[in-house]
Legacy VTK file of the C-alpha trace (Angstrom):
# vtk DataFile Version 3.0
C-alpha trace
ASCII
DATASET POLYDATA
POINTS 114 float
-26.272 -79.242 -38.550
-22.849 -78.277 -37.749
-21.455 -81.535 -38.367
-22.854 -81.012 -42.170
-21.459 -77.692 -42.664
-17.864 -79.121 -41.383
-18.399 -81.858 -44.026
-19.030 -79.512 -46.650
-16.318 -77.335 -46.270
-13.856 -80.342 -46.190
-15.117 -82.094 -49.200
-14.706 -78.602 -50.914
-10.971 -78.015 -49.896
-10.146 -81.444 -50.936
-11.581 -81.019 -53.847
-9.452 -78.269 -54.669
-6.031 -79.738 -54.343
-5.461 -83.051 -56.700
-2.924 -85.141 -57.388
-2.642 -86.997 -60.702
0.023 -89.605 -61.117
0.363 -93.099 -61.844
3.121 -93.264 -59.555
3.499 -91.693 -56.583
6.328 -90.617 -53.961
5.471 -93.666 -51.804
5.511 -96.419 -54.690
8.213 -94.704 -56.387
10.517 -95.805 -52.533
9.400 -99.303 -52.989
10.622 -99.590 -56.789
13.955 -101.603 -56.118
17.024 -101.254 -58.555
17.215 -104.870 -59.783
13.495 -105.149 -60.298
11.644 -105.809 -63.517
10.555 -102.805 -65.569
7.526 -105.111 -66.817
6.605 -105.050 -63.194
6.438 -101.332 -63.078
4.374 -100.618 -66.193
2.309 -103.236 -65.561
0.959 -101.237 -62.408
1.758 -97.742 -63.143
1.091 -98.105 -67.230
2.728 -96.477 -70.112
5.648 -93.852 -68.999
4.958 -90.315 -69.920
7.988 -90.822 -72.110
10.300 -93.763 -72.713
13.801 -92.642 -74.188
17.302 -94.330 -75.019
20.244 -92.632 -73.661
24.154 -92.768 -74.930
24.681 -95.980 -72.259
22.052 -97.700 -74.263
19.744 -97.438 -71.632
15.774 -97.221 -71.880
14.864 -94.321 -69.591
10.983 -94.240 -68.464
9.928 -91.360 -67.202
6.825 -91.095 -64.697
5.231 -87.776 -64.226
3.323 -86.781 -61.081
1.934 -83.603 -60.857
0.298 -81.553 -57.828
-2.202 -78.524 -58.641
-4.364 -76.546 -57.033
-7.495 -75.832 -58.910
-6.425 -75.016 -62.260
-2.836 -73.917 -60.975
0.210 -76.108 -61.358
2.099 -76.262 -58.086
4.908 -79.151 -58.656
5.772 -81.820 -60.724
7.795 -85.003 -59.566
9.793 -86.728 -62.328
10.135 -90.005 -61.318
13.418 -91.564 -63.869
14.018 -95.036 -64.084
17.264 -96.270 -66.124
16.491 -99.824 -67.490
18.987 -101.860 -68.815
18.022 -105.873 -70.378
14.467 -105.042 -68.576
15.476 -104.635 -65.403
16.432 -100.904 -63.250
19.955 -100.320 -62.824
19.131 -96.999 -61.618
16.935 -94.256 -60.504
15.878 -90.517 -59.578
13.371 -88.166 -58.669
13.186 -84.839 -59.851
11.310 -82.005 -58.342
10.094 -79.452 -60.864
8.791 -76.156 -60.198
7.108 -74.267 -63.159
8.657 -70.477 -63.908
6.996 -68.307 -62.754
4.458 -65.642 -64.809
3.529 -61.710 -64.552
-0.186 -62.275 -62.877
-1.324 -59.120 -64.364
0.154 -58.945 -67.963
0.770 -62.327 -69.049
-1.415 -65.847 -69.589
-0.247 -68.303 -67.416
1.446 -70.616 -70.060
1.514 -73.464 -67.899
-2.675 -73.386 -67.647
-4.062 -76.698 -69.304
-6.558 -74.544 -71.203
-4.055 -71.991 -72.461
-3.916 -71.975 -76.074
LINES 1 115
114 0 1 2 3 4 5 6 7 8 9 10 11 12 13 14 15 16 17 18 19 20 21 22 23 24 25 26 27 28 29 30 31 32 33 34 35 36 37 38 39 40 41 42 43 44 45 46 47 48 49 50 51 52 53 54 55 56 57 58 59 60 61 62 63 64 65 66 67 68 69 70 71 72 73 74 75 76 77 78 79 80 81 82 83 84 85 86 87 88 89 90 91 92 93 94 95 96 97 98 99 100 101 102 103 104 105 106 107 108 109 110 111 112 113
């Protein structure tokens, strides 16, 4: 009966912490500079956003984000720089959310904030 109760309480504490990304830390160190961008969407999908920058550059931006519950703990920008469909460069951002007054203001960074 133990056994169950120690399930139970692990299934609910992993249920509280989630990670939603179609790339993660891990992939993101195996991405090569010199590899094809088609390579890249075609496992990790669409980029959040996919940009042009003064180089002439396509910049695809990945988004992975870490919560807990409803609360937004991290993001990780993952930034590749494309150039004739293949990565000439990349980075990883960390990005931490400002922080709110618990007692006098909405959190503006809740999902179901409106």
């Amino acid at each position: 009966m133990n056994v169950f109760k120690y399930f139970i309480l692990v299934a609910l504490l992993c249920g509280c912490m989630t990670r939603n990304s179609y790339i993660t830390q891990e992939r993101y160190s195996q991405i090569q500079v010199g590899e094809p961008i088609a390579s890249v969407v075609k496992e990790a999908g669409e980029p959040y956003s996919l940009t042009t920058n003064s180089r002439g550059e396509q910049e695809y931006l990945y988004i992975e984000l870490f919560s807990t519950g409803t609360a937004l703990v991290y993001e990780n920008h993952y930034t590749f720089f494309v150039k004739d469909g293949k990565i000439v460069y990349k980075k990883m951002t960390k990005v931490k959310e400002p922080p709110y007054d618990l007692i006098y203001q909405d959190d503006p960074n809740h999902h179901y904030y409106p």
